[in-house]
C-alpha positions in Angstrom: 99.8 74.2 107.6 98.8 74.7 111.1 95.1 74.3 111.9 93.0 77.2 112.9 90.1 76.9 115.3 86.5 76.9 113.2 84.4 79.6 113.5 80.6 79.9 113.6 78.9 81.8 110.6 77.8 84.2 113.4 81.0 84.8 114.7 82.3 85.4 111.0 79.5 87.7 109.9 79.9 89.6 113.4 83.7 90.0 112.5 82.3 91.7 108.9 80.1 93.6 110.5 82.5 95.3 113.3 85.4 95.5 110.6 83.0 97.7 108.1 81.6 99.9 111.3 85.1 100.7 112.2 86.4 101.0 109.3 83.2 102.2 107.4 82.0 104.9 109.6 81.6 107.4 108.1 78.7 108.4 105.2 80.0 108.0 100.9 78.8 109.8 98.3 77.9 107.3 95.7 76.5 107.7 92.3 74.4 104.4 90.9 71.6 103.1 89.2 68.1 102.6 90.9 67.6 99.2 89.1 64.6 98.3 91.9 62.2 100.8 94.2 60.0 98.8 97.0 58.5 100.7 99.5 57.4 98.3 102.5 54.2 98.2 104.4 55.6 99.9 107.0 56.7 102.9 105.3 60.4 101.8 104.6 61.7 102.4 101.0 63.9 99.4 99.3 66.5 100.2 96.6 68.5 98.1 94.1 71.8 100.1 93.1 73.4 99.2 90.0 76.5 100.3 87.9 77.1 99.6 84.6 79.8 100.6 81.7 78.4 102.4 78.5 79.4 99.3 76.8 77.2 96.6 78.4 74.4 96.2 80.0 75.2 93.9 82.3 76.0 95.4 85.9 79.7 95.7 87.2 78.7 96.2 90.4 75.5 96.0 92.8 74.1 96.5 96.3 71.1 96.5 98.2 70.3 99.8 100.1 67.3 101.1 101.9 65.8 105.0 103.4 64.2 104.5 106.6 60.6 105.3 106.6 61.2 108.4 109.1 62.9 110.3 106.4 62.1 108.7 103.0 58.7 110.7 102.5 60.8 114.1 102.8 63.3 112.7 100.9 60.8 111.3 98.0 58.9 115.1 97.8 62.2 116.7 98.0 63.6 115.2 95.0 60.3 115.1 92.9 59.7 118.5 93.1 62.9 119.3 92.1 63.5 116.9 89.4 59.7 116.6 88.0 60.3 112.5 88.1 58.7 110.2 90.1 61.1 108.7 92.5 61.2 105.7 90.5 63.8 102.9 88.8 65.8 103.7 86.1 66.7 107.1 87.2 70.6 108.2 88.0 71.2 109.2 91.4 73.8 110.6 93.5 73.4 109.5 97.2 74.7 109.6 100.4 74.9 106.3 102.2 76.4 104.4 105.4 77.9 101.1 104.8 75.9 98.5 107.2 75.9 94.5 108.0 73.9 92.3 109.3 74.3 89.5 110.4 71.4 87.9 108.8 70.4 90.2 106.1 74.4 90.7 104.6 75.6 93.8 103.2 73.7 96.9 102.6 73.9 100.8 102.3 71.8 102.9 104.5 70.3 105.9 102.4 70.9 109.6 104.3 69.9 111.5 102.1 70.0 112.1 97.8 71.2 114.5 95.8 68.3 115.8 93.6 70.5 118.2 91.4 72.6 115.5 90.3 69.6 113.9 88.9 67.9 116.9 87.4 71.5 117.3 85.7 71.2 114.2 84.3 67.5 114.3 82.8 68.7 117.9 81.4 71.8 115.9 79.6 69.4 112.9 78.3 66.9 114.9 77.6 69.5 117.3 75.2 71.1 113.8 73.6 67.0 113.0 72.8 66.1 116.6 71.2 69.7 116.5 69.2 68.9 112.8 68.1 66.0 114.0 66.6 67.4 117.2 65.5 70.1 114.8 64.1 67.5 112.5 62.2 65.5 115.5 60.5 62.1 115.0 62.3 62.4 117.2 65.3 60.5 119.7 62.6 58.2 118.2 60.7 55.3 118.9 63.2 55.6 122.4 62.6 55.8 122.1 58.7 52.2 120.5 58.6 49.4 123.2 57.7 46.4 123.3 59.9 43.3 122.3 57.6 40.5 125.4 57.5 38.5 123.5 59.6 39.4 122.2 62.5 36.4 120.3 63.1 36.9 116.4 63.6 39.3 116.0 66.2 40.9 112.8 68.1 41.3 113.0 71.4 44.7 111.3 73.4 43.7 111.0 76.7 42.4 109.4 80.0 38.8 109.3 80.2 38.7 110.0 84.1 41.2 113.1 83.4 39.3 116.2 84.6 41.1 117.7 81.5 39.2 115.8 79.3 35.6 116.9 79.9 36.8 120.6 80.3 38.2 120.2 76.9 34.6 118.0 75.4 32.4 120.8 77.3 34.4 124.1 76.1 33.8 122.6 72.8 29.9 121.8 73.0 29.4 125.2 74.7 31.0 127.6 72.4 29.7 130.8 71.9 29.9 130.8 68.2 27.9 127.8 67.5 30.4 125.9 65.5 29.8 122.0 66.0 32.8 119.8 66.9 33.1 115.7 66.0 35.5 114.1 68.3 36.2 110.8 69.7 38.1 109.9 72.4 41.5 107.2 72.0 42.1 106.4 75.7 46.0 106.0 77.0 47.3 106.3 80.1 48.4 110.1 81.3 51.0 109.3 83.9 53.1 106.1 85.1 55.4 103.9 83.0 52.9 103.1 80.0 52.6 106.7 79.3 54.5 106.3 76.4 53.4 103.0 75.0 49.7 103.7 75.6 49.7 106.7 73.6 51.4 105.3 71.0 49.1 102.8 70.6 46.4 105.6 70.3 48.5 107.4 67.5 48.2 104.0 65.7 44.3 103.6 66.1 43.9 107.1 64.6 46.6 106.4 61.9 44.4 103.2 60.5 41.5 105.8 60.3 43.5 109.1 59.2 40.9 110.2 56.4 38.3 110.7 59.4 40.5 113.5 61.3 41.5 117.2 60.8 43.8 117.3 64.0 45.0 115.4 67.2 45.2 116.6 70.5 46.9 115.0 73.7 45.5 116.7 76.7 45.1 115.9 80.6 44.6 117.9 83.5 46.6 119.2 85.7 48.7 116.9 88.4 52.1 116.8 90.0 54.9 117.7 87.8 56.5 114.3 88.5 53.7 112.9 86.5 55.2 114.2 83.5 58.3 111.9 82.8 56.3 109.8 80.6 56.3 112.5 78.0 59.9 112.9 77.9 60.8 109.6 75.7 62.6 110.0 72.5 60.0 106.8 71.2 56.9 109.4 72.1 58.9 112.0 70.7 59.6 110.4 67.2 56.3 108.8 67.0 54.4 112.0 67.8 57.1 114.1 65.1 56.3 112.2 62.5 52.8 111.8 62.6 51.1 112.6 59.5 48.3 114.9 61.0 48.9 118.2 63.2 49.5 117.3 66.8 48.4 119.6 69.4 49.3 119.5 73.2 47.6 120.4 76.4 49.2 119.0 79.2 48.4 121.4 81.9 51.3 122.5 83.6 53.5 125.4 84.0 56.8 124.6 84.4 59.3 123.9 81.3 58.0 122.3 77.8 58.3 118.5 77.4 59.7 116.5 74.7 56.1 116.0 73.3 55.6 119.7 73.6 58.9 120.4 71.7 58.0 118.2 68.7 54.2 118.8 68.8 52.6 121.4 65.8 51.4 123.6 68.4 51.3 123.6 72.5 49.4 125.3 74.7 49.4 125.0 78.9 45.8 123.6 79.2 43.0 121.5 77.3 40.7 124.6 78.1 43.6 126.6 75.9 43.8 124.7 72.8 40.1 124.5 72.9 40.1 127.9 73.0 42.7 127.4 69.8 40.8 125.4 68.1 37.3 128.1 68.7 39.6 130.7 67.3 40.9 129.1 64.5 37.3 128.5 63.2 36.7 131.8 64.0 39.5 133.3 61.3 37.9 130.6 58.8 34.5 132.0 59.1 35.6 135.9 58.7 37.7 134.7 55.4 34.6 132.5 54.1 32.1 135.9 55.1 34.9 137.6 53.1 35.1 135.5 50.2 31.4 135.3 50.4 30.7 139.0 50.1 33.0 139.1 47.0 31.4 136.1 45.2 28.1 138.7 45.9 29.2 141.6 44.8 31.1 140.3 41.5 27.7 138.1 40.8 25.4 141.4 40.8 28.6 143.4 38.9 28.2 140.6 36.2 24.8 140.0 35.8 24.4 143.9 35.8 27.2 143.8 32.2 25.5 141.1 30.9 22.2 142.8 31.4 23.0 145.8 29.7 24.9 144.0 26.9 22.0 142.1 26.4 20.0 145.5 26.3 22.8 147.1 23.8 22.5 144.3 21.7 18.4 144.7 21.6 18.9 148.5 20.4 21.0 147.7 17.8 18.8 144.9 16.5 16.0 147.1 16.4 17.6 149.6 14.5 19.5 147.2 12.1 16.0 146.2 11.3 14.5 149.4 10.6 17.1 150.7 8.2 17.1 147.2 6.4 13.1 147.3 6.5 13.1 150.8 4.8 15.9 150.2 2.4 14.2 147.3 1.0 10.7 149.1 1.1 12.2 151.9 -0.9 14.0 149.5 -3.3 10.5 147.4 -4.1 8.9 151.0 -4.3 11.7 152.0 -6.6 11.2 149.0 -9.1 7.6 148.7 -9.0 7.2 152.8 -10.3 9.7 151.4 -12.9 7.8 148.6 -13.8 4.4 150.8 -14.2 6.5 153.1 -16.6 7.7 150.3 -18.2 4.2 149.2 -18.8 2.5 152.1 -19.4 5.5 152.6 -22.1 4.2 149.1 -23.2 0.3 150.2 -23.4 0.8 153.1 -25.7 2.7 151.1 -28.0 0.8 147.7 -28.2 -2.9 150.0 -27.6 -5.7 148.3 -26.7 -4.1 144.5 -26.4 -1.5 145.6 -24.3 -3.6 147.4 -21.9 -5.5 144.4 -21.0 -1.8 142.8 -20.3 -0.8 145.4 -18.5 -3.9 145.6 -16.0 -2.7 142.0 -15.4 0.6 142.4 -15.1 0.0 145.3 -11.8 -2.6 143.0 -10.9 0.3 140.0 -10.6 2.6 143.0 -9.3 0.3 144.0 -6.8 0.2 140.4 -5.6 3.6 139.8 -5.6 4.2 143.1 -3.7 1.8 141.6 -1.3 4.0 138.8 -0.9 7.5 140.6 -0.6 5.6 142.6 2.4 4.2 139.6 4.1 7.6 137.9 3.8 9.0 141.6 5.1 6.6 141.1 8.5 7.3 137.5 8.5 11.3 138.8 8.5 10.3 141.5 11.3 8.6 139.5 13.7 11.2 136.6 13.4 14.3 138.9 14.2 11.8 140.8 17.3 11.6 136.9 18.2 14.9 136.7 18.3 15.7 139.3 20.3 17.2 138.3 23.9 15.2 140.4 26.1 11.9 139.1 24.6 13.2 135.6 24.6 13.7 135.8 28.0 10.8 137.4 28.6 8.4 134.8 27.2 9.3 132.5 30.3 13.0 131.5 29.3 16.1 131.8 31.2 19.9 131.6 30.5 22.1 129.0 32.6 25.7 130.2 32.6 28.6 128.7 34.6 31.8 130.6 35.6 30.4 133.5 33.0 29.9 131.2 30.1 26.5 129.9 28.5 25.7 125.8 29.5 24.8 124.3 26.5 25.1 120.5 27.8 23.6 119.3 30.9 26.9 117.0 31.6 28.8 119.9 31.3 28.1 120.5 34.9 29.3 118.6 38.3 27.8 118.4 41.0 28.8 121.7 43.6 29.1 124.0 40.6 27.5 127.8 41.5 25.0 127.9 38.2 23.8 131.4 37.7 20.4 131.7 35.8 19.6 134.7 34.4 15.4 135.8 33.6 13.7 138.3 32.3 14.0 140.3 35.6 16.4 139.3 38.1 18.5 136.2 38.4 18.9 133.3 40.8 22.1 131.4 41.7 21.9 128.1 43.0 24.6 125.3 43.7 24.0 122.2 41.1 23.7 118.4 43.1 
């Protein structure tokens, strides 16, 4: 083999670099991976650019590009507007580049300009495969199939604490019109960025370990650049967020299309101001079907104690005049035998003469006594059964007690909350036992 003449690493790098702007001249449309986003000091933005198969993770293929800083802040609003993402790794782009070599830096791609379409096609497609993952696993639903409690009254809070969103939503509260009073507690995550997602589900658990102590949640922030919002577009938010056992509300505060979260969430509204205003009206409808119920608990308390008044009333007529007819009956009756006891001794006198007329004056005499006796026994009867009548037992300074329409006879018959009505001689009084 005949010897070649040794070249310097310049000279050979040189060679590379004239061979690929000959040959390489023109600008590629390449689709990759943005595995690595830098931007320099000096306004220059470096990219990692990866490919991989759907069957591994590990990259088939990789290169080190870069955007000039003259264009990359056109190019970085461009695409975030249009896709909503921060211009960030991990995203699927479709760029157009010029092959470049240096002689010291090596091979890299010079960025002219990015497709943002491509992308937003992409997010549409993952975001579909997320939504029909869930869809596919049952929960995509089970937000909405939670009912809102009456009161919505103790709420926890998902946000940042320096969001502007947050104290709208905490002073909308305090300052409503109504004067219903609100207990909520802030669980801080992060609203934007990569821990979006891991920092609210770390809230969700907090409010999980104390679940008993909350009617609702709601995940609010202010408003902000639509690229902010990629965080809530994770199928781990998602799930955590459709399964939760309490209704989630959202508040994001944007305008544009619903995120994940919003899709899975019990109810979403655009700002925290709206679901405050949510939550305000929702107490409203409870108070006008607690006046309601209220009003009718009134009206059938006055209905009954008006029956049982009367009935009571009936019942005092009737005892009255049971006792008259049974008073004159037996009045007639004593009347009745003593007349035949006189005859019968007066029958007696004329036969037995002078003896039996001294037995007889005895005999009315012990008549007359005992007549006495049947009489006072009759008053005794008559003021006893006048005792007994309801009204005047009432109106000696008693009272009836009667729960859900029936009589208390036991004090342990009764819990604590239970309406008690208690009925007097004139009027009656409902109270709530403790």
């Amino acid at each position: 083999m005949e010897e070649k003449e040794a070249m310097t690493l310049y000279e050979l790098n040189s060679l590379v670099r004239e061979l690929i702007e000959i040959n390489l001249s023109e600008t590629y449309r390449v689709k990759a991976e943005m595995s690595e986003v830098r931007v320099s000091p000096r306004g220059h933005c470096f990219v990692e650019l990866i490919q991989k198969t759907d069957n591994t993770i590990t990259p088939i293929a990789k290169a080190r590009a870069v955007i000039l800083a003259d264009i990359f802040p056109l190019l970085k609003m461009d695409f975030e507007e249009t896709t909503g993402q921060l211009f960030q790794a991990g995203l699927e782009v479709l760029l157009e580049v010029k092959p470049t070599f240096s002689e010291i830096y090596g091979y890299s791609l010079i960025i002219t300009d990015i497709d943002s379409t491509y992308t937003l096609g992409n997010m549409a497609y993952r975001r579909k495969k997320i939504l029909e993952r869930l869809e596919k696993e049952g929960v995509a639903e089970l937000q909405k199939e939670l009912l809102l409690p009456p009161l919505l009254q103790r709420i926890a809070i998902i946000s940042s604490p320096t969001a502007a969103g947050y104290g709208d939503f905490c002073n909308h509260l305090d300052t409503n019109t109504n004067g219903f009073h609100f207990i909520y507690k802030l669980f801080p995550a992060m609203m934007q960025g990569n821990d979006t997602e891991k920092t609210i589900i770390n809230a969700l658990d907090k409010i999980a370990n104390e679940m008993e102590n909350w009617d609702v949640v709601v995940i609010i922030r202010g408003g902000g650049a639509v690229s902010d919002l990629s965080g809530f577009e994770t199928y781990e938010l998602a799930n955590a967020c459709a399964q939760f056992p309490i209704p989630i509300l959202t508040g994001i505060g944007h305008q544009r299309d619903l995120t994940i979260l919003d899709l899975v969430a019990h109810t979403y509204l655009k700002t925290p101001t709206a679901v405050g205003d949510f939550l305000i009206s929702h107490m409203i409808e409870t108070a006008k079907v607690l006046e309601t119920l209220k009003s009718r608990i009134q009206l059938a308390t006055a209905q009954r104690i008006q029956a049982e008044k009367k009935l009571i009333q009936d019942f005092s007529w009737r005892l009255e005049w049971v006792f008259k007819n049974f008073r004159a009956a037996k009045e007639d009756k004593l009347n009745l035998i003593f007349k035949r006891i006189c005859q019968i001794v007066l029958d007696k006198s004329n036969i037995n003469g002078f003896k039996l007329q001294n037995q007889q004056e005895h005999l009315i005499n012990l008549l007359h006594n005992r007549l006495s006796e049947q009489k006072h026994l009759l008053q005794l009867l008559e003021e006893k059964i006048k005792n007994s009548d309801p009204q005047r037992i009432l109106e000696s300074g008693y009272s009836l007690t009667f729960k859900n329409g029936k009589a208390v006879m036991n004090a342990f018959d009764i819990q604590p909350g239970d309406i008690l009505e208690t009925r007097l001689a004139h009027g009656q009084i409902t109270s709530i036992a403790k």
